[in-house]
Residue, then its C-alpha position, 0 to 999 in steps of 0.5 A: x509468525x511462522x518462526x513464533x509458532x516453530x518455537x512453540x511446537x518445539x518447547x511442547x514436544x521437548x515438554x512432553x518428552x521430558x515429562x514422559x521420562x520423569x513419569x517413567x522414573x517416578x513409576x520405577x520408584x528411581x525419581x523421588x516426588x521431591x526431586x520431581x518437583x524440583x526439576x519441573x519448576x527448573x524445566x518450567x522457568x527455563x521454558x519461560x525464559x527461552x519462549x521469551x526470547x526466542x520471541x523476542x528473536x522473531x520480533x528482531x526479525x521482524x523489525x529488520x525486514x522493516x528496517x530493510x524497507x526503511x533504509x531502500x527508501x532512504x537510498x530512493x531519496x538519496x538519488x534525488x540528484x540523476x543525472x538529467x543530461x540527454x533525456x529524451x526531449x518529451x521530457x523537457x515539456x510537460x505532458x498532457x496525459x499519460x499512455x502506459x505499455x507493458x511489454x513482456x516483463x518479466x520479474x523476480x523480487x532480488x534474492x528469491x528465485x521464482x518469478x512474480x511476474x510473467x510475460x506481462x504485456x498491456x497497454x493503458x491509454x490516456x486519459x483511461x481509468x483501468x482495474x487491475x483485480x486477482x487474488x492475493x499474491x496475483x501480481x497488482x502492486x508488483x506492477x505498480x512497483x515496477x511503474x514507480x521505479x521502485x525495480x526494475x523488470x528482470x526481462x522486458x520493457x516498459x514504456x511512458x508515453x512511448x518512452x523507455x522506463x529506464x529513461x525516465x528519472x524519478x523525478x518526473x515519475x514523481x512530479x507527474x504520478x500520484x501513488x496512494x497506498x494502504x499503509x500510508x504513514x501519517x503525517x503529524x501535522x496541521x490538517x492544511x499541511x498534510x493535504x498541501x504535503x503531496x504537491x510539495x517540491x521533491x527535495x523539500x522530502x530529503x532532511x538535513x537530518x533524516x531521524x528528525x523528518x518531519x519537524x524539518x518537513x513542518x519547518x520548510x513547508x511555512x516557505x510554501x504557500x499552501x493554495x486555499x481552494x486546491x484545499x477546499x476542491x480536494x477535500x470535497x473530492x476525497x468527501x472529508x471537506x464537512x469532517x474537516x470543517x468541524x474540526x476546532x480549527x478547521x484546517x489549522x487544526x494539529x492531527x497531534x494530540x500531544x500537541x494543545x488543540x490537536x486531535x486524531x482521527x479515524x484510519x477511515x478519516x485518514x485515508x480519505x485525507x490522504x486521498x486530498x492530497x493526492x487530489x491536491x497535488x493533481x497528477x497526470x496519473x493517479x494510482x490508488x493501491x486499496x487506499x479505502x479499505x477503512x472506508x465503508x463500501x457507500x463512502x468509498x463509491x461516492x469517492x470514485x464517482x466524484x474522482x471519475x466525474x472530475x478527472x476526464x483527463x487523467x489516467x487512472x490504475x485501481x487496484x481494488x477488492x471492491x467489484x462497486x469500484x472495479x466496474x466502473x472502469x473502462x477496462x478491468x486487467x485479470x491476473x493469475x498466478x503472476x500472469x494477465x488471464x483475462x482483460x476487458x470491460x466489466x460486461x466483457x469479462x462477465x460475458x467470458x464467464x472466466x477467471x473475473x466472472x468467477x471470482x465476481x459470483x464469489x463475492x457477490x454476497x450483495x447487500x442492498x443498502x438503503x438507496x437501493x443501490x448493490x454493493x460487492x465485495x471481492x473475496x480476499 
């Protein structure tokens, strides 16, 4: 971290000016070899001692960002019971797809004073599959945070199915939006159960007891029944039905190694898995935030040509450094420095030879594989 390599630059220059000043005494004859070495084996362990801890310090801080994000989420799940008292009628009937607009939003992370999003406005159809693509620090998962609710936009609207956000419990967020994100944790239980996890009642994920998650979150889903060919279907679509069946005990197998039977799997595996329960729980709306970046480039492209085959009545956002995945959207949105610069389809874009078709040269280091097929890559 930037605080670790702080700390380092500062014990070697306090070195070097030590050292400079023994060496002066010891050319003046004033600083005898003995007490030289004395004094350099004391500087030595108090400079050990202090790196230690100052790591250590920077670790602490570390572990507190995270125990900040941790403690945001506990207060998500704590405000399971909102008040559903006149919510717009829409809502009391189960929509048939989901429209999003974006309205000239505004937003800033809470104590930070420069603006991450800027006059954000687009609209996604139902039923569209549309990209969000940039560099790094553009903006994408921002969106996708204000769309989950996990802020609110500092200036703006934003509208589901021409409903106001702001007027929408999370609960219905929940139930009909389906989120995949990179650093998914990973659920320690039987491969079924996992997968089953994502169409599971919302308070079946507020235990009694919140240090002890997931035995509870073992113990409650036995009073579910998990449905065998929303498995199989969802397996097949994530393209990990084949792994699964050689697994010792299929779908009964433990992703735990400490327990007997149980085993673990690769981060690839994994994302895919996690892709399973997000088909599994078979959402209006399906967000994917790079949740294939440990799958490799032909696996990953066979995923979306299954997810865009079967999911014609779906609303679909990508976000993805892969142009194999990005191109085959309907529409592609540009951002920049926090703002939209660009959208249209693939062709449109390339055509405007801008931002997205700059960015598309850069990465098109192609490979051709073994079908003939090109693969690109974004740069990150």
């Amino acid at each position: 971290t930037q605080l670790v390599l702080a700390i380092e630059i500062i014990n070697t220059l306090i070195w070097i000016f030590m050292f400079v000043i023994l060496f002066k005494q010891i050319a003046a004859k004033t600083l005898p070899i003995g007490a030289f070495y004395t004094i350099y084996t004391l500087l030595n362990y108090n400079s050990l001692y202090a790196e230690y801890t100052f790591s250590n310090l920077a670790n602490l801080l570390s572990e507190t960002n995270l125990h900040k994000d941790f403690y945001k989420l506990l207060q998500l799940l704590e405000n399971k019971k909102e008040n559903t008292t006149n919510l717009p009628k829409a809502l009391h009937t189960s929509p048939r797809s989901i429209a999003i607009k974006f309205e000239h939003v505004y937003f800033k992370y809470p104590k930070t004073n420069n603006f991450v999003l800027k006059d954000i406005s687009f609209e996604i159809k139902p039923k569209s599959k549309v990209a969000l693509v940039g560099k790094n620090g553009a903006g994408k998962t921002t969106i996708i945070k204000l769309l989950t609710k996990m802020y609110t936009p500092n200036k703006g609207k934003i509208f589901i199915n021409n409903i106001p956000l702001s007027k929408i419990p999370k609960s219905w967020i929940y139930k009909h939006i389906g989120l995949l994100v990179q650093n998914t944790p990973k659920l320690r239980l039987p491969v079924k159960e996992v997968i089953s996890a994502g169409d599971l009642p919302q308070d079946i994920f507020i235990p009694t007891n919140i240090l002890d998650m997931q035995t509870e979150l073992a113990k409650k889903s036995k009073d579910f029944k998990i449905n065998h060919k929303k498995l199989i279907a969802a397996t097949k679509l994530a393209n990990i039905y084949k792994q699964i069946e050689k697994l010792p005990n299929k779908f009964n197998t433990w992703l735990n190694t400490s327990i007997p039977g149980g085993v673990d799997i690769s981060g690839g595996q994994w994302q895919k898995l996690l892709l399973a329960q997000i088909f599994y729980k078979d959402p209006l709306l399906l967000i994917f935030d790079e949740p294939t970046s440990a799958i490799d480039s032909l696996a990953e492209l066979e995923i979306f040509n299954n997810l865009f085959a079967q999911a014609k009545n779906k609303t679909v956002l990508i976000v993805s450094h892969r142009f194999a995945t990005v191109k085959r959207a309907e529409h592609i949105l540009v951002l920049d420095n926090g703002k939209i610069v660009e959208q249209g389809s693939h062709k449109s874009l390339i055509a405007q030879n801008g931002l997205y078709a700059k960015m598309y040269k850069a990465g098109l280091g192609a490979t051709q594989n073994a079908k003939g097929t090109t693969q690109t890559k974004l740069f990150q």
